[in-house]
C-alpha positions as CSV (number, residue, x, y, z in Angstrom):
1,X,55.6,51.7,8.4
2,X,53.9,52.3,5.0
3,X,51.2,49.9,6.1
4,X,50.8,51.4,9.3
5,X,50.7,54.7,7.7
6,X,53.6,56.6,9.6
7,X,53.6,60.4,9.2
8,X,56.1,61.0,11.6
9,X,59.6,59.2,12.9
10,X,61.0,60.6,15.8
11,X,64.7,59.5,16.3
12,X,66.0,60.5,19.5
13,X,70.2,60.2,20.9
14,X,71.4,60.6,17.2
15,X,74.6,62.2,18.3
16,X,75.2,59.0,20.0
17,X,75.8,57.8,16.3
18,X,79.8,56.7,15.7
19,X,80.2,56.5,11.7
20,X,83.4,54.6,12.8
21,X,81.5,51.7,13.7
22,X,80.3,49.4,12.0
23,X,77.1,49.7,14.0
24,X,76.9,53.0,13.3
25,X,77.6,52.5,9.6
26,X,74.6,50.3,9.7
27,X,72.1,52.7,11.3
28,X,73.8,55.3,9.1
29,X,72.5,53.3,5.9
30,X,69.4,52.2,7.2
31,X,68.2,56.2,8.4
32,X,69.6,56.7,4.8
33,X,67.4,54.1,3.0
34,X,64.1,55.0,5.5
35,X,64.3,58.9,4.8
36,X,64.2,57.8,0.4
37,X,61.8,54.8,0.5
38,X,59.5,56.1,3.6
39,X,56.7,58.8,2.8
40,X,57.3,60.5,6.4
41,X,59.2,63.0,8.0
42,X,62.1,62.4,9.9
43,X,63.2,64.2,12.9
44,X,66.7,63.4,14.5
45,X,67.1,64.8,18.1
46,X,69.9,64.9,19.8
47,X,72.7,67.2,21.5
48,X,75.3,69.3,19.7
49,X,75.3,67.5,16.8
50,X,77.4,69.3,15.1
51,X,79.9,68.7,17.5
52,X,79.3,65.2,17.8
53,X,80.0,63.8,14.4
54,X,77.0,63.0,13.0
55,X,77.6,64.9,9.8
56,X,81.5,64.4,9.1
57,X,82.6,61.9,6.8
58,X,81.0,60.3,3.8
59,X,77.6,59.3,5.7
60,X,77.7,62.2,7.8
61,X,77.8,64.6,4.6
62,X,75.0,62.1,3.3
63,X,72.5,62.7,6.5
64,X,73.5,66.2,6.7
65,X,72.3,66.7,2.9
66,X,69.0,65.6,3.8
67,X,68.7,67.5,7.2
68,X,67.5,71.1,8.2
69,X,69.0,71.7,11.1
70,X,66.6,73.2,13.8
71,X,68.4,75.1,16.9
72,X,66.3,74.6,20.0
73,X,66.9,75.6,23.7
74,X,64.7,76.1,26.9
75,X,61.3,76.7,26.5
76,X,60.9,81.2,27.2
77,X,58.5,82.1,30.2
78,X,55.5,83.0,28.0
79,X,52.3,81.1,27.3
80,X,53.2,78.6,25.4
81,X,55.2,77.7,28.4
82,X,51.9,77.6,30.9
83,X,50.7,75.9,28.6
84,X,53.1,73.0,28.7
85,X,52.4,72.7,32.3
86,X,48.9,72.4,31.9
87,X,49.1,69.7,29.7
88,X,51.2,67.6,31.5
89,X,49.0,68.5,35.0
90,X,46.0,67.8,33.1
91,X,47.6,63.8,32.6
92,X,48.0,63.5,36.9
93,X,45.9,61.5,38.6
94,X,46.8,62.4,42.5
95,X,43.0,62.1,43.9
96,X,43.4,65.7,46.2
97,X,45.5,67.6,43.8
98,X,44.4,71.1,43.1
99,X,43.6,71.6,39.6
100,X,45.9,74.4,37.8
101,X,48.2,74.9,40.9
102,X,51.7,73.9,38.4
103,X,50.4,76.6,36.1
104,X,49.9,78.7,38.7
105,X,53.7,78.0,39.8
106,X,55.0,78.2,36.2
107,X,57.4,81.0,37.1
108,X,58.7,78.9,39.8
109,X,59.2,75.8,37.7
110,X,60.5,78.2,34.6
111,X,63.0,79.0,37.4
112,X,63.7,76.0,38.8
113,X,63.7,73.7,35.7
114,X,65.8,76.6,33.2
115,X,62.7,76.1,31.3
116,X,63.8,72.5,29.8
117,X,61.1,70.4,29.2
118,X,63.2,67.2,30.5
119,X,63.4,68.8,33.5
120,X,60.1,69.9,34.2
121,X,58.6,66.3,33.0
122,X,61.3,64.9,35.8
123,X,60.5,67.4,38.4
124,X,56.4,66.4,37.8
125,X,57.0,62.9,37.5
126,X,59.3,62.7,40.6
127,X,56.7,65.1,42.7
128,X,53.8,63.1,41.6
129,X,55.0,59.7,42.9
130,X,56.6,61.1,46.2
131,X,52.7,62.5,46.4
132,X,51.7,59.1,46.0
133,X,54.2,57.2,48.3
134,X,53.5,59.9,51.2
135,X,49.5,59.4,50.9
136,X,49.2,63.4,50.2
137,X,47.9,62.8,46.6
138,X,48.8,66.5,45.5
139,X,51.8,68.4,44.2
140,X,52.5,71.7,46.7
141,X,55.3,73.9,46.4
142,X,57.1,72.6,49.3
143,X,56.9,69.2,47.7
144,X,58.2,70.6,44.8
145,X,61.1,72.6,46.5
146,X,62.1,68.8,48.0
147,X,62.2,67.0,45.2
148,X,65.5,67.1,43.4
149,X,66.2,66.8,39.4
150,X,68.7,66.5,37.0
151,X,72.1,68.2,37.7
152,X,71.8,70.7,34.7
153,X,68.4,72.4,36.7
154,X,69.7,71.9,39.9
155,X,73.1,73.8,38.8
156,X,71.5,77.2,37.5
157,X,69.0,77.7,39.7
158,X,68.9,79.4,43.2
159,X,70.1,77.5,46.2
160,X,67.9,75.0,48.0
161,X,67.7,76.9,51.2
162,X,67.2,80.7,49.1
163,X,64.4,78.2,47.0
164,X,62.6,77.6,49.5
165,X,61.8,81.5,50.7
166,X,61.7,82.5,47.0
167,X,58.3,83.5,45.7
């Protein structure tokens, strides 16, 4: 990683981490020895991790001690939002899909997706290759209206059949 000169190290699933294990004890040490002898910043991601562990015990209090803890949650409605969606429209490559027609819908995915970027990147994903596998090539709003995502989206948002008439 020093050779390769590695700024950043994304760890993702850390309150998946069990200090009571001796795997867990391992990765533990080895996060431990990266984060000292590495010349990068370290990001951990996971969810509730304060619930989950990750910083109780003797390695816990050790990886907390060398954590800032960043809160996150769903993305707000605002620009930075649209801009999100443009970014990951701008990576499709359905041959008749109309070119800024997500972020024209991004109230409608904010909506439907809680504003998690999981979820949206699901929602696009899934949409692009039923666009693909029905010959249409492009992402509509009806197509997006039949595609179903995670449980967590699908739970807060409007009912399928209220979806579909919403604007």
């Amino acid at each position: 990683m020093i050779q390769a000169r590695t700024d950043l190290v994304l760890v993702d699933e850390i309150h998946l981490m069990n200090h009571e294990t001796k795997a867990g004890e391992d990765l533990s040490d080895h996060l431990k020895y990266f984060t000292e002898h590495l010349p990068a910043t370290f990001v951990y991601a996971g969810i509730e991790v304060e619930q989950s562990g990750v910083f109780t015990g003797i390695r816990g209090r050790q990886l907390g001690g060398r954590c800032v803890l960043v809160r996150t949650g769903p993305f707000p409605r605002t620009g930075e939002w649209k801009a999100l969606i443009a970014g990951m429209e701008s990576t499709l490559r359905l041959h008749r899909h109309e070119a800024n027609s997500l972020v024209r819908l991004s109230g409608y995915l904010h909506q439907r997706t809680g504003g998690m970027i999981g979820s949206l990147s699901h929602l696009v994903r899934a949409a692009a290759i039923s666009a693909v596998l029905n010959e249409s090539e492009r992402i509509t709003k009806d197509l997006l209206n039949e595609t179903r995502i995670d449980h967590n989206s699908e739970s807060i948002t409007l009912p399928r059949a209220v979806r579909r008439s919403a604007g």
